[in-house]
MIDOSE-1310 file (N, C-alpha, C; in nm, 2 decimals, decimal comma, always signed):
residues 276
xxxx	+0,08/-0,12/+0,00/+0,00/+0,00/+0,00/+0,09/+0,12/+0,00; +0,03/+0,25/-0,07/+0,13/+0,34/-0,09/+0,12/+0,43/+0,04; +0,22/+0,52/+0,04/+0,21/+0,59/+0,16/+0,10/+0,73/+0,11; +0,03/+0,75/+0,23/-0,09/+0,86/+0,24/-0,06/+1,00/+0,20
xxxx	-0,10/+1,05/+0,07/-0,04/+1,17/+0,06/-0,08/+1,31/+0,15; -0,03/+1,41/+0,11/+0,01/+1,50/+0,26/-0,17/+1,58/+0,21; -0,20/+1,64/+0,35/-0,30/+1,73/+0,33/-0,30/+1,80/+0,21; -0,21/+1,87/+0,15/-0,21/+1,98/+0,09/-0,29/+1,90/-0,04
xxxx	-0,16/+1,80/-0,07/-0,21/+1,76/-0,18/-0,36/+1,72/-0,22; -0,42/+1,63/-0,07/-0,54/+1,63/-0,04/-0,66/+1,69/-0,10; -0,61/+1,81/-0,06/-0,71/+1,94/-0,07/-0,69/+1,96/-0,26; -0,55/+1,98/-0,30/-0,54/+1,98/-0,45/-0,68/+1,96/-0,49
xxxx	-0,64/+1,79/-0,48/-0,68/+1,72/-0,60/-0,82/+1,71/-0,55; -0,85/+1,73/-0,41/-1,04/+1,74/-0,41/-1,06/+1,88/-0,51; -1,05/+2,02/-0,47/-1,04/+2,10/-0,53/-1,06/+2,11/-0,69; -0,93/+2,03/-0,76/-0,98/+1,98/-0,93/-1,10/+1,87/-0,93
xxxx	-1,07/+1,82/-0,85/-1,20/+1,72/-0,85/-1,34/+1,78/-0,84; -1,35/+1,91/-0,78/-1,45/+1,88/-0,76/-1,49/+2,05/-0,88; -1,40/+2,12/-0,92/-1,42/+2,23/-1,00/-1,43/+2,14/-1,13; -1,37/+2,04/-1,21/-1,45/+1,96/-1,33/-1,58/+1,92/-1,29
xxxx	-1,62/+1,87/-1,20/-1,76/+1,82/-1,17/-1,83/+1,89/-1,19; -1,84/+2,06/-1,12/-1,91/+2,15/-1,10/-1,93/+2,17/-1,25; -1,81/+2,24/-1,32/-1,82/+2,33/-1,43/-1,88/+2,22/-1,49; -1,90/+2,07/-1,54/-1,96/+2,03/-1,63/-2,13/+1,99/-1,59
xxxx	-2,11/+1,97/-1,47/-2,29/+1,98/-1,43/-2,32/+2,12/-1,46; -2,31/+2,22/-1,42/-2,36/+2,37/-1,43/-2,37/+2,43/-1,55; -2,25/+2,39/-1,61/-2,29/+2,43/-1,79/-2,39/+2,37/-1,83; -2,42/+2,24/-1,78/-2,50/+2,16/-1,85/-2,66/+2,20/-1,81
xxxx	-2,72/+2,22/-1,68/-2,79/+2,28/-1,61/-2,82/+2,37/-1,64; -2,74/+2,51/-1,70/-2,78/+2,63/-1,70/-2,89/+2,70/-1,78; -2,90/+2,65/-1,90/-3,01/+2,65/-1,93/-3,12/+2,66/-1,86; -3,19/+2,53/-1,80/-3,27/+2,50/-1,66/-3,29/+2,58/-1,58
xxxx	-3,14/+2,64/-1,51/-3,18/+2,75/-1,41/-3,21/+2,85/-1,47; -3,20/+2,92/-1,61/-3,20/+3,03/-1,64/-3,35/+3,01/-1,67; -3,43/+2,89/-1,75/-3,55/+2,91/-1,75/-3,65/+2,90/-1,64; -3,61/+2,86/-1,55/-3,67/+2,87/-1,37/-3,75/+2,76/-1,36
xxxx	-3,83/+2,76/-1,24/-3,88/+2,62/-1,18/-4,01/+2,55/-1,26; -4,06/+2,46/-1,26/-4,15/+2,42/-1,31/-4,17/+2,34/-1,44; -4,00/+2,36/-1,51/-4,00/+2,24/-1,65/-3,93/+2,13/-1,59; -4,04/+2,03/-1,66/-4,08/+1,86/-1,62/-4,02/+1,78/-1,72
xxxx	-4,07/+1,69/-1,75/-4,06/+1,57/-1,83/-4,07/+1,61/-1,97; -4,19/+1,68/-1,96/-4,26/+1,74/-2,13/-4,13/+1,85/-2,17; -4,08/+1,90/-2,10/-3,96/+2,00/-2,19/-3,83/+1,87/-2,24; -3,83/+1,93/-2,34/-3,66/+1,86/-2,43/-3,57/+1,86/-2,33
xxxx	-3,55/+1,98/-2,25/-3,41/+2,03/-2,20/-3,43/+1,94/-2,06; -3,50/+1,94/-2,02/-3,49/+1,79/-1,87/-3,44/+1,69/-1,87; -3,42/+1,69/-1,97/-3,26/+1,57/-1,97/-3,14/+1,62/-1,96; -3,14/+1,75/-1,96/-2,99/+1,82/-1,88/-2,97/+1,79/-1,79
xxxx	-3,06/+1,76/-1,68/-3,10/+1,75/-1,54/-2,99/+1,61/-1,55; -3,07/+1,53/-1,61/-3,02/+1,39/-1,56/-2,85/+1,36/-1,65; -2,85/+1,43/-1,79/-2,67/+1,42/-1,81/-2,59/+1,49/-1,69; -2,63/+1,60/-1,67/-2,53/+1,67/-1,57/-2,48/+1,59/-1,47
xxxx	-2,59/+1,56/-1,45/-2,61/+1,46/-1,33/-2,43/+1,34/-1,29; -2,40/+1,33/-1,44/-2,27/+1,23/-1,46/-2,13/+1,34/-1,41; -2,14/+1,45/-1,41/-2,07/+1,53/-1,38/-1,95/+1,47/-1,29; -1,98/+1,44/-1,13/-1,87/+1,38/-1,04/-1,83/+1,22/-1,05
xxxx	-1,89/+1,15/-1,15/-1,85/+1,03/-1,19/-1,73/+1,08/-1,30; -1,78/+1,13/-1,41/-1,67/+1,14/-1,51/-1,52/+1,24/-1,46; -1,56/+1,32/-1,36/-1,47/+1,38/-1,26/-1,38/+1,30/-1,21; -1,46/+1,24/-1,14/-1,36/+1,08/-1,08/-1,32/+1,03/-1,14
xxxx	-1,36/+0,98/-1,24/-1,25/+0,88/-1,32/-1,17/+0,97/-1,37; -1,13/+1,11/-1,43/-1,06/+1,14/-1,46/-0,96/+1,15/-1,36; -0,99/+1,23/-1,24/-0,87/+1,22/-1,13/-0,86/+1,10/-1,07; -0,92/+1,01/-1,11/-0,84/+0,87/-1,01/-0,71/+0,86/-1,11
xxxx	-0,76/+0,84/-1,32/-0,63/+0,89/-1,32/-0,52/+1,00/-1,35; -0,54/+1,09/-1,31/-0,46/+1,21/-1,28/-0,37/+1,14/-1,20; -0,45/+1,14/-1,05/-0,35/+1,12/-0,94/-0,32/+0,98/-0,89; -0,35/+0,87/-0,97/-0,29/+0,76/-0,97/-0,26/+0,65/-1,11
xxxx	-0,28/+0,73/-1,17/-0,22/+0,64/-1,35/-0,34/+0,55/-1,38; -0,28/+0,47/-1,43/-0,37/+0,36/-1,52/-0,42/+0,30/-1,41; -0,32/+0,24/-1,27/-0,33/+0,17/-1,14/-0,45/+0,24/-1,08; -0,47/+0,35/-1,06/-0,55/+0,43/-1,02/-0,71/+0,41/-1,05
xxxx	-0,66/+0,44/-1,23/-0,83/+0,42/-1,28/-0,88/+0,31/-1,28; -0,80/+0,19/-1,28/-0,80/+0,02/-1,26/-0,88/-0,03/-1,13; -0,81/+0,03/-1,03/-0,82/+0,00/-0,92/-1,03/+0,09/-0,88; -1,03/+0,23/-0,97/-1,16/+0,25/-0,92/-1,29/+0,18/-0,97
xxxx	-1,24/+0,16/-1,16/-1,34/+0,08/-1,23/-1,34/-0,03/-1,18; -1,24/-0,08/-1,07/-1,30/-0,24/-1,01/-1,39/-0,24/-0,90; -1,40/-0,13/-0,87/-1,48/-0,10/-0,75/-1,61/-0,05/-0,75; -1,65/-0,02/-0,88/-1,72/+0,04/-0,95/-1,84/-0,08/-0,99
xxxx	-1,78/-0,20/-1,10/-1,82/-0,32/-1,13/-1,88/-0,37/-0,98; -2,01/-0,47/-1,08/-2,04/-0,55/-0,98/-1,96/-0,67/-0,88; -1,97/-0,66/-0,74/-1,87/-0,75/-0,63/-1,95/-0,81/-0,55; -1,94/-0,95/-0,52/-1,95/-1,01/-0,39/-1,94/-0,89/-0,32
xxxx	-2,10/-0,91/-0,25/-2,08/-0,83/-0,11/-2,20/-0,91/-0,01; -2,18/-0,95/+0,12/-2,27/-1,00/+0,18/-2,44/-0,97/+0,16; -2,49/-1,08/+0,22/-2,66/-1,07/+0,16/-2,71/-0,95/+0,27; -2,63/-0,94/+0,37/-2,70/-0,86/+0,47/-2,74/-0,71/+0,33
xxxx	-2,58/-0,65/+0,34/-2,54/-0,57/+0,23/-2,64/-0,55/+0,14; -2,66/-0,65/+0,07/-2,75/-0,64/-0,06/-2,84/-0,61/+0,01; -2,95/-0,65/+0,16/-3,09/-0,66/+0,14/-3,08/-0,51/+0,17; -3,02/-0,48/+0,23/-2,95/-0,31/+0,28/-2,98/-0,20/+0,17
xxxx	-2,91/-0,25/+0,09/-2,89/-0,15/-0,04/-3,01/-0,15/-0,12; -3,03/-0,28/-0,15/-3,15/-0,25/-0,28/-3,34/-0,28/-0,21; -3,31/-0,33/-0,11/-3,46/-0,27/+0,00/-3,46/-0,21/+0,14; -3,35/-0,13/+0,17/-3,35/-0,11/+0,29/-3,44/+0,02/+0,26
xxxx	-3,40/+0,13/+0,13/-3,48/+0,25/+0,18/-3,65/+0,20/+0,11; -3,70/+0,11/+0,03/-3,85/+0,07/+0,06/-3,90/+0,04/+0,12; -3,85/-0,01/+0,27/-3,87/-0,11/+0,39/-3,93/+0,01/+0,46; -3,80/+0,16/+0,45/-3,84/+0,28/+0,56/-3,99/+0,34/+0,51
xxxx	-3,92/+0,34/+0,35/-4,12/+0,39/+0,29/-4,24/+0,33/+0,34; -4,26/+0,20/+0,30/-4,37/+0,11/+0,40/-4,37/+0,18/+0,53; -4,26/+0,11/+0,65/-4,31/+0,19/+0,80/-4,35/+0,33/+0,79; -4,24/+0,42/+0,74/-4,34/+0,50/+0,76/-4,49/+0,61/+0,70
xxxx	-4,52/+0,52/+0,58/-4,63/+0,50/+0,55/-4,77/+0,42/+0,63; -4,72/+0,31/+0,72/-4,77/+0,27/+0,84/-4,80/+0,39/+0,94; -4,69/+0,44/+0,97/-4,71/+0,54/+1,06/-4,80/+0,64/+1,02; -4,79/+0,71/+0,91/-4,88/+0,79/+0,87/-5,00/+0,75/+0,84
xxxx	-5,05/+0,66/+0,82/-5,18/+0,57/+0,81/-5,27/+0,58/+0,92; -5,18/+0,53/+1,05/-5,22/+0,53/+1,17/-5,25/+0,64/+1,24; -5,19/+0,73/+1,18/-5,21/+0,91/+1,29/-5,34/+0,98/+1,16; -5,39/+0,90/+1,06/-5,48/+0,95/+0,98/-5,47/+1,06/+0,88
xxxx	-5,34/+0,98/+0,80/-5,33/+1,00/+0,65/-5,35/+0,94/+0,59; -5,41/+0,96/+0,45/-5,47/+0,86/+0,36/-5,38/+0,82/+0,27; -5,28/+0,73/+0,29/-5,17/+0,68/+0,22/-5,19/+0,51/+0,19; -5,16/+0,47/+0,06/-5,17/+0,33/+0,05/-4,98/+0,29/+0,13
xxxx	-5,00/+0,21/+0,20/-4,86/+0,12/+0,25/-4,81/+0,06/+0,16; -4,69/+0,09/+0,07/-4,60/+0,02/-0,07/-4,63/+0,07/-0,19; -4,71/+0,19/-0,20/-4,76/+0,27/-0,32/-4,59/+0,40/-0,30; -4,56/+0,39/-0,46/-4,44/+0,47/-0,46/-4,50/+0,64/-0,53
xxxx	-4,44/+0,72/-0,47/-4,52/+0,85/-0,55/-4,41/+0,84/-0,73; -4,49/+0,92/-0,82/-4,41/+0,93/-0,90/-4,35/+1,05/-0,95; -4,27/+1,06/-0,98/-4,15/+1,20/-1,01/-4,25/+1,30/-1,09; -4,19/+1,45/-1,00/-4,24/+1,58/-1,03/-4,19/+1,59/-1,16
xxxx	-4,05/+1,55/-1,17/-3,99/+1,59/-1,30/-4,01/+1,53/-1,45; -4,01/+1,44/-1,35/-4,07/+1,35/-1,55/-4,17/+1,24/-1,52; -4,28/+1,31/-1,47/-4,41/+1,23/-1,48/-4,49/+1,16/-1,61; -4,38/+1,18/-1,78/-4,43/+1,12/-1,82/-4,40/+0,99/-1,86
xxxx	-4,24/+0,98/-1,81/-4,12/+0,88/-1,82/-4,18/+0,73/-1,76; -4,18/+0,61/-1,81/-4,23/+0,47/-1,75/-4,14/+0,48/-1,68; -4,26/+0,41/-1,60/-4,17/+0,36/-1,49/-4,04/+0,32/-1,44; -4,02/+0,19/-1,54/-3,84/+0,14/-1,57/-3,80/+0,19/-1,59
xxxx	-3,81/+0,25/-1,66/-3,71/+0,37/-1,80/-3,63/+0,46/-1,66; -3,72/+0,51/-1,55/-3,73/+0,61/-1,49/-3,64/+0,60/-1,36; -3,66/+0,41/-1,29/-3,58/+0,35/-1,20/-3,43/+0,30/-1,26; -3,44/+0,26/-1,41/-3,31/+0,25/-1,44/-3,20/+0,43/-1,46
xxxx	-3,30/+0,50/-1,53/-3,20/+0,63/-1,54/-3,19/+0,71/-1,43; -3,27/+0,68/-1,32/-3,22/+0,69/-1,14/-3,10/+0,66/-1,10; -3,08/+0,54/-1,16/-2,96/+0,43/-1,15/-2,84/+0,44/-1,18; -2,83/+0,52/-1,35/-2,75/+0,56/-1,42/-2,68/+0,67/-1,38
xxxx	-2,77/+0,75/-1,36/-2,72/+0,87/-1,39/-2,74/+0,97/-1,24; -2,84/+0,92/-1,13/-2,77/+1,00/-0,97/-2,72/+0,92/-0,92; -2,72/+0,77/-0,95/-2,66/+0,65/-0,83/-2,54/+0,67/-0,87; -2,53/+0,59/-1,01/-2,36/+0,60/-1,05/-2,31/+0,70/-1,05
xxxx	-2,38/+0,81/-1,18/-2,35/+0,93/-1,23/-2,28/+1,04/-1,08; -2,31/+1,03/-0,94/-2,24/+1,08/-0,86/-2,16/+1,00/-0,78; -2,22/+0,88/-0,73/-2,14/+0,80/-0,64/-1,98/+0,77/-0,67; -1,96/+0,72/-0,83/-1,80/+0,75/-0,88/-1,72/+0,84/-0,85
xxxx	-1,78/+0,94/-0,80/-1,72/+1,06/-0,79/-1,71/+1,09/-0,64; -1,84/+1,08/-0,57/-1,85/+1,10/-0,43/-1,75/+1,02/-0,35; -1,83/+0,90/-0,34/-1,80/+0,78/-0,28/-1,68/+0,70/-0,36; -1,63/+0,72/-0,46/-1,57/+0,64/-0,57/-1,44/+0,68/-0,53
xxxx	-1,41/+0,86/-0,59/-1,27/+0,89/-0,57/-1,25/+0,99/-0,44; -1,40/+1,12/-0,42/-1,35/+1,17/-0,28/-1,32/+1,14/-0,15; -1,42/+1,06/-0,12/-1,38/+1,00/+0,03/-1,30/+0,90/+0,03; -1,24/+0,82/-0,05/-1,13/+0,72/-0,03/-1,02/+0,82/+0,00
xxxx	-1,00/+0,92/-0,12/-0,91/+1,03/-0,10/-0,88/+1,08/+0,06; -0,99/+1,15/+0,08/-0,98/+1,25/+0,25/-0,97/+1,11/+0,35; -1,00/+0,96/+0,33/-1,00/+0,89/+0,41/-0,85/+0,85/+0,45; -0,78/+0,85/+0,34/-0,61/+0,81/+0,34/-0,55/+0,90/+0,42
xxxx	-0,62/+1,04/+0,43/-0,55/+1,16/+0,53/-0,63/+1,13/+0,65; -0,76/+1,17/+0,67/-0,86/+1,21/+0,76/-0,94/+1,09/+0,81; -1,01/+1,12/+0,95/-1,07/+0,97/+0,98/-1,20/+0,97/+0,95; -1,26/+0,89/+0,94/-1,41/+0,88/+0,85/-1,53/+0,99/+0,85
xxxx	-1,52/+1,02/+0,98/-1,61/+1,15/+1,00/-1,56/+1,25/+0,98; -1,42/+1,31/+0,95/-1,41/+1,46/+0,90/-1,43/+1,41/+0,77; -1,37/+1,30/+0,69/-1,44/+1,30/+0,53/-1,54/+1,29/+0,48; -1,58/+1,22/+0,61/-1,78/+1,25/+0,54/-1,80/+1,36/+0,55
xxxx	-1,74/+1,44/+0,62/-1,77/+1,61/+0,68/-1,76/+1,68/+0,57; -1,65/+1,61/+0,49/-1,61/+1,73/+0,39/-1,62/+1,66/+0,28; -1,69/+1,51/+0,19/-1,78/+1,52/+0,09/-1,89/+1,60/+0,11; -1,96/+1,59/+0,22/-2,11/+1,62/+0,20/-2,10/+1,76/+0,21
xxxx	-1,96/+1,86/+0,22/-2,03/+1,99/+0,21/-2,01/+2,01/+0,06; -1,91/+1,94/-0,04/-1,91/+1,95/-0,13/-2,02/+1,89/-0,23; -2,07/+1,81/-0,21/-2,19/+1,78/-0,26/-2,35/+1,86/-0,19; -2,30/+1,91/-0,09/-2,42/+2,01/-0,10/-2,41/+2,14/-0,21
xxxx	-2,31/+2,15/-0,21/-2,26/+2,29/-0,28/-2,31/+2,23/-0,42; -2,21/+2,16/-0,46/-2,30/+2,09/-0,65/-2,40/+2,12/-0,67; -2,54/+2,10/-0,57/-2,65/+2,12/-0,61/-2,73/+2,23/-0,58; -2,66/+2,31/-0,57/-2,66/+2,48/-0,55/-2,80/+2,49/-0,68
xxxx	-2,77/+2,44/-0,82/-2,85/+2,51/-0,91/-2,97/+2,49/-0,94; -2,99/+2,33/-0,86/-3,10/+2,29/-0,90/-3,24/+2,33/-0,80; -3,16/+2,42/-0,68/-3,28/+2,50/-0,63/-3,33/+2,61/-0,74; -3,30/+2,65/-0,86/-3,30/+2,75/-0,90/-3,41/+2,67/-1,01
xxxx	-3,45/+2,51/-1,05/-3,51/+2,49/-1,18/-3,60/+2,36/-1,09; -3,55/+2,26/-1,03/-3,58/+2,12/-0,98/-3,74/+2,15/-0,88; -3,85/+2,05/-0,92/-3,95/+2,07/-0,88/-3,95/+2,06/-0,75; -3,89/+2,02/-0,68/-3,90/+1,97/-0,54/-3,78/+2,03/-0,46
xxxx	-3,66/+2,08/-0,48/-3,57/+2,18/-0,45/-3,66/+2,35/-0,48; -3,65/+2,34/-0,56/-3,73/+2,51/-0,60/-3,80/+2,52/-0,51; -3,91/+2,46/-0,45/-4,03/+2,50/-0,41/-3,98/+2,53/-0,22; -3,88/+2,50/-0,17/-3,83/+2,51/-0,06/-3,81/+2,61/+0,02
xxxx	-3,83/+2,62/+0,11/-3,84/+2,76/+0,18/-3,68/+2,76/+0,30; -3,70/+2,84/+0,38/-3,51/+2,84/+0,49/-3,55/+2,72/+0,54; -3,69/+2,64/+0,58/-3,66/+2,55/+0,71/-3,70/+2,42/+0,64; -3,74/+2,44/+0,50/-3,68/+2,34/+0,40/-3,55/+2,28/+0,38
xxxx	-3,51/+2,39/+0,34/-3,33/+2,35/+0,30/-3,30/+2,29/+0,40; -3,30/+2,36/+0,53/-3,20/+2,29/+0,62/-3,24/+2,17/+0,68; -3,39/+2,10/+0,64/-3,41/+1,99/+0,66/-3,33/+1,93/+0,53; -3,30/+1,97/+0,40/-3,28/+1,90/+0,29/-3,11/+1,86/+0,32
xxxx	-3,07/+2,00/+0,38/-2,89/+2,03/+0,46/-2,88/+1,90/+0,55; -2,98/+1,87/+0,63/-2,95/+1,77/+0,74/-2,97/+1,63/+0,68; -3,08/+1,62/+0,57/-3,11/+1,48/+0,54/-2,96/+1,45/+0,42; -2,95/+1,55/+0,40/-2,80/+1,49/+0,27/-2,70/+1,46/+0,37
xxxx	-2,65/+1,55/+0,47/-2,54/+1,49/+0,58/-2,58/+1,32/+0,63; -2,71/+1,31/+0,66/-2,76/+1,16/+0,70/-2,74/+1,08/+0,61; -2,75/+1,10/+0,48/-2,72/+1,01/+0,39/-2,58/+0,96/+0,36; -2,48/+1,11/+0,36/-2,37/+1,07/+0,40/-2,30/+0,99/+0,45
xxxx	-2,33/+1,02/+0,58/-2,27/+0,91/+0,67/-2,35/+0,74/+0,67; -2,46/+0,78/+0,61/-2,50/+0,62/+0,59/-2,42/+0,55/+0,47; -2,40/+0,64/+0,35/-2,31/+0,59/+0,25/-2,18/+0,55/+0,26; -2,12/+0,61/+0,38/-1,99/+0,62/+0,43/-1,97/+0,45/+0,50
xxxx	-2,11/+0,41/+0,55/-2,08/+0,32/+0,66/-2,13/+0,23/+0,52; -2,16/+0,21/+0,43/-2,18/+0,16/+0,32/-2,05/+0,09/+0,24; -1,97/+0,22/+0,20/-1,87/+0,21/+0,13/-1,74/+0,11/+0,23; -1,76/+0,16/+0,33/-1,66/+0,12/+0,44/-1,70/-0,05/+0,47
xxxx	-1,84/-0,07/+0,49/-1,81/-0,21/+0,56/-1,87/-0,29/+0,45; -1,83/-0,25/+0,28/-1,79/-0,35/+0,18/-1,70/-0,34/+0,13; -1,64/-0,28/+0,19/-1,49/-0,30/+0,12/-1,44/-0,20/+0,01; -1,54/-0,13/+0,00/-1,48/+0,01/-0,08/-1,60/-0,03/-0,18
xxxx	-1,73/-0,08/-0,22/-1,85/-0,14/-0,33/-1,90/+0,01/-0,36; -1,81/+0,05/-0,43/-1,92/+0,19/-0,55/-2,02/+0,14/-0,60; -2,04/+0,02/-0,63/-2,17/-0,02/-0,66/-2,29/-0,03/-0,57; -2,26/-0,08/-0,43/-2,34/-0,09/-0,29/-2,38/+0,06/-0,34
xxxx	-2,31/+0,15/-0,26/-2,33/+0,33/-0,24/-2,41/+0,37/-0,40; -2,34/+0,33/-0,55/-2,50/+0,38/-0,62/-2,61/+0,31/-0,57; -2,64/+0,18/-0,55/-2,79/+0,11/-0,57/-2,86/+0,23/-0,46; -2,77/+0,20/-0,29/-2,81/+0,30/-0,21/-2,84/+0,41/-0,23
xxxx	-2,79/+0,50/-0,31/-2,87/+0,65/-0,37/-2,97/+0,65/-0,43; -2,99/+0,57/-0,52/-3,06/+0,55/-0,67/-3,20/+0,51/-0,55; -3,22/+0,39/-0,50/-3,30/+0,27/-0,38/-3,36/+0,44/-0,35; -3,27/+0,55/-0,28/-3,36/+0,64/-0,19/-3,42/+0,73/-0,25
xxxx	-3,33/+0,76/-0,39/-3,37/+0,88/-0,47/-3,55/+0,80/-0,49; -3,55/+0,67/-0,56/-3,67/+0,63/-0,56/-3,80/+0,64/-0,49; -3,74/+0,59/-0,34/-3,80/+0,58/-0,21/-3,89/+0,65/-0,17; -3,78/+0,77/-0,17/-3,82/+0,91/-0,10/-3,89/+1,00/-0,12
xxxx	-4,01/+0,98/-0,19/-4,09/+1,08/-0,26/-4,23/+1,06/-0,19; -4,30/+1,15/-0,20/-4,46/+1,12/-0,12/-4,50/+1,24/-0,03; -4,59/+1,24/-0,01/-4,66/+1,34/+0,11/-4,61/+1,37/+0,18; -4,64/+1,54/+0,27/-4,54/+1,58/+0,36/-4,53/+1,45/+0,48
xxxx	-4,69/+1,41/+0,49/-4,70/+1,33/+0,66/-4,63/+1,21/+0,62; -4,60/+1,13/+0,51/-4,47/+1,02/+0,50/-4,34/+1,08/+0,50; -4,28/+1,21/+0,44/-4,16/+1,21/+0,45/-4,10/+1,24/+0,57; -4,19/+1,35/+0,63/-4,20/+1,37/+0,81/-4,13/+1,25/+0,83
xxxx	-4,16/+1,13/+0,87/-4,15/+1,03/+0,93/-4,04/+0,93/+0,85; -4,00/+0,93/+0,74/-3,92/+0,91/+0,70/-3,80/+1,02/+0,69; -3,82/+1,14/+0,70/-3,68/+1,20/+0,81/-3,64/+1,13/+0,91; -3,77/+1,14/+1,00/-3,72/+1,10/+1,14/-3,65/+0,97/+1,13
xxxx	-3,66/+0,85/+1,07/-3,61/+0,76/+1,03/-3,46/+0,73/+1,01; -3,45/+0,82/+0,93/-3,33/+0,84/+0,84/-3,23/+0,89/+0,97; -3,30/+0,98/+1,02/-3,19/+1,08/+1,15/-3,16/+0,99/+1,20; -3,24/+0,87/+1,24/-3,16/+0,81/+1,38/-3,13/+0,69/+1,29
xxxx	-3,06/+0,68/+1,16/-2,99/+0,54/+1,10/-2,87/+0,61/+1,11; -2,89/+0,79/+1,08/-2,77/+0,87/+1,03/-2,67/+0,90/+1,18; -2,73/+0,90/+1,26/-2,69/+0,95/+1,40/-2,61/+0,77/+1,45; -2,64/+0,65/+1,40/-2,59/+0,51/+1,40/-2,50/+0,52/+1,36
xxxx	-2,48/+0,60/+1,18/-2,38/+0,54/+1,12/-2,27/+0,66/+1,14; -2,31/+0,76/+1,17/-2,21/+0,86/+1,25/-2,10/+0,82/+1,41; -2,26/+0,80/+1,49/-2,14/+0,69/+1,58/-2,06/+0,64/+1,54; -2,06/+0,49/+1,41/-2,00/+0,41/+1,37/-1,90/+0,46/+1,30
xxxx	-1,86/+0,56/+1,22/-1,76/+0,66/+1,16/-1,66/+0,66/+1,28; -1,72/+0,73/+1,42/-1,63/+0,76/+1,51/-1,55/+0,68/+1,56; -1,59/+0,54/+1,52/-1,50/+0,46/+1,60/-1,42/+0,38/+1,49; -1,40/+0,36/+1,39/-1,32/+0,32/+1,30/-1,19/+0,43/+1,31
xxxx	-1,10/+0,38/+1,26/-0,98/+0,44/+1,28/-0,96/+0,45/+1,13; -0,85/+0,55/+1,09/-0,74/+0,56/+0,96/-0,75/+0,49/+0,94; -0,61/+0,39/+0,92/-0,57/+0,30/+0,88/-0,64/+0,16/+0,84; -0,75/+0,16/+0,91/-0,86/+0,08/+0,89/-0,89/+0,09/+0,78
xxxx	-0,96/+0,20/+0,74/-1,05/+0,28/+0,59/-0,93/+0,25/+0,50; -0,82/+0,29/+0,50/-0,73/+0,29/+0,41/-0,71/+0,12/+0,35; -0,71/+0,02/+0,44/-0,69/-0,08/+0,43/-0,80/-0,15/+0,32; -0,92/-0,11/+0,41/-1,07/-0,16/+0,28/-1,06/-0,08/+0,16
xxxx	-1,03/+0,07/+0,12/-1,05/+0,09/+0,04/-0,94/+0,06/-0,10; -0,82/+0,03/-0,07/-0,73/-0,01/-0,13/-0,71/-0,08/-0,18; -0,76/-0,21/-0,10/-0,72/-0,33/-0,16/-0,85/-0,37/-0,25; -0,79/-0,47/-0,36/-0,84/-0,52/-0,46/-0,90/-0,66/-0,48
């Protein structure tokens, strides 16, 4: 294993990492923000939404190889591909967040909201897109299309320096920042008010660290960490009285897997995400 390079450099190559990401999502977006909130599925240009979207994937693979050669990009595209990962893992990933939908669709049932229990809402943005079409380009293009990037080359990076919880600290402010534009066009971002955001501020940190305890206890699986994005981006949609309760949900998995950040050490992280 190579030796951990120095903060500075750290900071570099997050920095390029994360100014290709931006400038190619944003260019690509801009359009969108400039025509403002409320274009869906029916406009041409809402597929900007979902290319941009590739932005910190194609980012990543560039700087894995920048700053580690062919070895580099080798070592991410393997991590990337599908891997052995335990069944716990799997049920985790690809029904853990419709498991939280159901309960707390139960819950809301029970306090007298009129919700079907296992009924999925469907997307503000392209409500006219099928179904599949809609769960696979979820998949493509926010699961993968960021996690390569997020989970793929950032936090392996700040993990080699930093211990799990300052690098979740400092993806997730960088990935808050990325999606700066899409409060300016995205149906469900736009419509947000101050004590929106900072619920939307606190549920991306939760996710974070759930992704973090993802990436970590498979062994470094970019694949695990997209299904897990893609699984919530799906999940998570529905009436205020279900997501209510599916915050609350999420806070105390996120406040679990935060603990569980704290107690992992360096050298640890460095070890899983390294090896091949």
């Amino acid at each position: 294993m190579s030796s951990a390079p120095s903060s500075s450099a750290v900071f570099r190559h997050l920095a390029g990492f994360f100014l290709c990401a931006g400038l190619f999502s944003w260019l690509l977006w801009l359009p969108l923000a400039l025509g403002g909130p409320g274009q869906t599925g029916t406009s041409p240009l809402a597929i900007l939404h979902l290319v941009g979207s590739l932005g910190p994937a194609l980012s990543g693979l560039l700087w894995a190889w920048l700053t580690g050669g062919r070895e580099g990009l080798r070592r991410l595209v393997r991590r990337i591909a599908f891997r052995r990962i335990g069944w716990g893992w799997q049920m985790a990933v690809w029904l853990g967040p419709f498991a939280l939908l159901v309960l707390a669709q139960l819950v809301a049932r029970a306090n007298g909201a009129e919700v079907t229990p296992g009924e999925l809402a469907p997307s503000a943005e392209y409500p006219a897109m099928p179904v599949a079409i809609y769960w696979l380009a979820v998949l493509f293009f926010y699961g993968f299309g960021e996690e390569i990037g997020w989970r793929g080359f950032a936090l392996p990076m700040l993990q080699e320096r930093f211990s799990p919880f300052m690098a979740t600290l400092g993806v997730a402010a960088i990935w808050a920042v990325w999606h700066w534009p899409l409060f300016l066009f995205s149906p469900g971002l736009s419509a947000l008010g101050a004590g929106g955001i900072a619920g939307w501020a606190a549920s991306l940190l939760t996710g974070a660290f759930l992704l973090t305890v993802i990436l970590n206890g498979t062994g470094g699986s970019v694949f695990a960490a997209a299904v897990f994005h893609a699984t919530m981006d799906i999940a998570f949609l529905g009436p205020s009285e279900v997501m209510m309760v599916v915050g609350a949900l999420t806070t105390l998995l996120g406040l679990g897997a935060l603990a569980w950040t704290l107690t992992r050490g360096r050298a640890e992280n460095v070890t899983l995400l390294t090896r091949d």
